[in-house]
C-alpha positions as CSV (number, residue, x, y, z in Angstrom):
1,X,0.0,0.0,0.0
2,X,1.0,3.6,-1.3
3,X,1.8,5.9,1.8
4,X,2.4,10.0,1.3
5,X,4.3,11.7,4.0
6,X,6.0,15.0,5.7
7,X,7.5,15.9,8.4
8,X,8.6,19.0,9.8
9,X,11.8,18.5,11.4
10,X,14.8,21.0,12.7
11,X,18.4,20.1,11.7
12,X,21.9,21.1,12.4
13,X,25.0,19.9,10.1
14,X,25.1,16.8,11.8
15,X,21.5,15.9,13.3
16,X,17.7,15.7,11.9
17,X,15.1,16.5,15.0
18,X,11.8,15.3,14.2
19,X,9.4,17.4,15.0
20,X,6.1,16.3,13.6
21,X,4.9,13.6,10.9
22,X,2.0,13.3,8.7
23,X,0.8,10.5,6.7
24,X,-2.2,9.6,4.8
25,X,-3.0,6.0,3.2
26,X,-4.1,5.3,-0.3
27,X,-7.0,3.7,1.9
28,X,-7.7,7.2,3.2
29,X,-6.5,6.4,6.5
30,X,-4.4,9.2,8.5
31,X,-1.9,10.0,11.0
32,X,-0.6,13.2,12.8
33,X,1.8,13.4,15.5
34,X,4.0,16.1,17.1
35,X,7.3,14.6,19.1
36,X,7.4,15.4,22.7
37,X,11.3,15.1,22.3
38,X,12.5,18.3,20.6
39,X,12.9,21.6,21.7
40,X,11.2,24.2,20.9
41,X,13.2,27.0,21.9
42,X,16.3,25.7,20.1
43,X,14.8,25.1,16.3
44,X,16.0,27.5,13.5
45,X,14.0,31.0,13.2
46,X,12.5,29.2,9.9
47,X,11.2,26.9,11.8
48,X,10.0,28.7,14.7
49,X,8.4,31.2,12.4
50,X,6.7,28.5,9.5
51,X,5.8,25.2,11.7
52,X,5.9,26.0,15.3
53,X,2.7,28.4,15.1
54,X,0.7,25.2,13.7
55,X,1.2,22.9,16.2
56,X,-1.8,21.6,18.7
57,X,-0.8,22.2,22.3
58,X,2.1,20.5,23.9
59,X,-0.4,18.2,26.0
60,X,-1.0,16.6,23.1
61,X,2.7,15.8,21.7
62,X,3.9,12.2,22.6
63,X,7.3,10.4,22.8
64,X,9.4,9.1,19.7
65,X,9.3,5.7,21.5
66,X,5.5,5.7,20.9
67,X,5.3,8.1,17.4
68,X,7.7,5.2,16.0
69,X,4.9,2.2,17.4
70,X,1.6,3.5,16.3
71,X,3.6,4.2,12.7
72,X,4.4,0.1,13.1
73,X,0.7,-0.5,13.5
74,X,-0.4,2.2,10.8
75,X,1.7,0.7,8.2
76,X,1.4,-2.6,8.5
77,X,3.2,-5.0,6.2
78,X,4.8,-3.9,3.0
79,X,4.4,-0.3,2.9
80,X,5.6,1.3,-0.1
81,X,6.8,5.5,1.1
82,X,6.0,8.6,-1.2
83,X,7.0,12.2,-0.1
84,X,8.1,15.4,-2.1
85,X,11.7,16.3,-1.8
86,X,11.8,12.9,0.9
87,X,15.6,13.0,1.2
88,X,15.9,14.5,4.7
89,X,12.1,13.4,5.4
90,X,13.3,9.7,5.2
91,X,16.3,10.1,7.0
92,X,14.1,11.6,9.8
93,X,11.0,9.2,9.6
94,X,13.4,6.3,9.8
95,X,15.8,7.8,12.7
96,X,12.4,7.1,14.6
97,X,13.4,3.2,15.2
98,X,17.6,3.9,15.6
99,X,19.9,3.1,13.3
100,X,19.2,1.7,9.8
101,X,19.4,-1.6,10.7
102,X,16.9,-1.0,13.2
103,X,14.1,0.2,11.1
104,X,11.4,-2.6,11.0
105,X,12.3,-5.4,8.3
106,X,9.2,-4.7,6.5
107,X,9.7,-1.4,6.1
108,X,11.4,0.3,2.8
109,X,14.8,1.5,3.3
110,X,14.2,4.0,0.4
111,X,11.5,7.0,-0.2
112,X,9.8,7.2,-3.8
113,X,9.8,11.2,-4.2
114,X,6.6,12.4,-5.8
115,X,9.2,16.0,-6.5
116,X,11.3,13.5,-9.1
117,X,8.2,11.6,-10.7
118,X,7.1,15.0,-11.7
119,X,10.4,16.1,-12.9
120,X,10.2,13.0,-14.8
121,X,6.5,13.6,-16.5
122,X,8.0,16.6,-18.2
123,X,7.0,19.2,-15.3
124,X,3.1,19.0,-15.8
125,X,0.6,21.4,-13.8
126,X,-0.1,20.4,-10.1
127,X,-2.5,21.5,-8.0
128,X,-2.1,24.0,-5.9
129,X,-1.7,23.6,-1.7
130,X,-4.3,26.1,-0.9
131,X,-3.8,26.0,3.2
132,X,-1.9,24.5,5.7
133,X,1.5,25.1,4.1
134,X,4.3,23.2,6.6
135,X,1.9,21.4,8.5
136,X,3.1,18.4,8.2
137,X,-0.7,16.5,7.5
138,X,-1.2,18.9,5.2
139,X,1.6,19.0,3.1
140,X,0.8,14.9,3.2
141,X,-2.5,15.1,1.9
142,X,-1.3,17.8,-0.7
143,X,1.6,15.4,-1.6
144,X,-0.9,12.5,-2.2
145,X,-3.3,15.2,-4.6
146,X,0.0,15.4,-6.7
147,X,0.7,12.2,-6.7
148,X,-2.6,11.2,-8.3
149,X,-2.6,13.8,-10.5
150,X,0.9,12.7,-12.0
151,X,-0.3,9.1,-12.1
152,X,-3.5,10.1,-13.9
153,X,-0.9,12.1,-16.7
154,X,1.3,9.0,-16.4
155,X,-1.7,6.4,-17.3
156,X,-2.4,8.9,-20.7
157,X,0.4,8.7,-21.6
158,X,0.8,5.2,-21.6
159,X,2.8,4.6,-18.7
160,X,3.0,2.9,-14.7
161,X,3.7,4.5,-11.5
């Protein structure tokens, strides 16, 4: 099963801090969570400024430990990962179980990234995120609207994604 993802993280030269993950299921399912492990006062301005301001209260924010075992449940067996510009989002999403070699053996140690598909389709129109912008459920369920709008130009012209 197709999953589409963000997250909103902070990082440093050397270290990716999560600090909240959206995903949304080509069954329609969803998941939002905010880590209870990062700092607030020490993200970037960008971030302080752009994410921050969308957050739900703190009472609501929960540990890595248990973001990283409702995401076990949520995806299940076999999940197949889509994000737009997923380099740093993978790298984050998957620091949520430890090390590589940590990371659930049915999970994907690679993102699919909606950002090159489109690249790839010759740059067609997309729609347009029209709220929401950093949020990281949003900018998952906009991910997933461009995704099926590629894969409906993909199936006219003739091809499989």
């Amino acid at each position: 099963m197709r999953f589409f993802y963000d997250l909103e993280f902070g990082d440093t030269a050397t270290v990716v801090t999560l600090v909240s993950v959206g995903v949304v299921a080509e069954d329609g399912r969803e998941y939002y969570a905010v880590s209870s492990d990062f700092d607030p006062l020490a993200v970037h301005p960008w971030v302080r400024d752009n994410v921050l301001p969308q957050l739900p209260p703190a009472s609501t924010w929960k540990p890595r430990s248990v973001i990283a075992a409702e995401l076990v449940s949520f995806f299940g067996e076999d999940p197949v990962w889509w994000a737009w510009y997923g380099a740093y989002d993978h790298v984050a999403l998957c620091q949520l179980w430890g090390a590589m070699p940590s990371l659930p053996r049915a999970f994907p140690r690679f993102t699919l990234d909606v950002r090159q598909l489109w690249e790839h389709l010759g740059r067609p129109p997309l729609p347009v995120q029209e709220r929401g912008l950093h949020d990281a459920l949003e900018d998952a369920r906009h991910c997933k609207a461009r995704y099926d709008a590629l894969a409906e130009r993909a199936y006219l012209l003739g091809l499989e994604v």
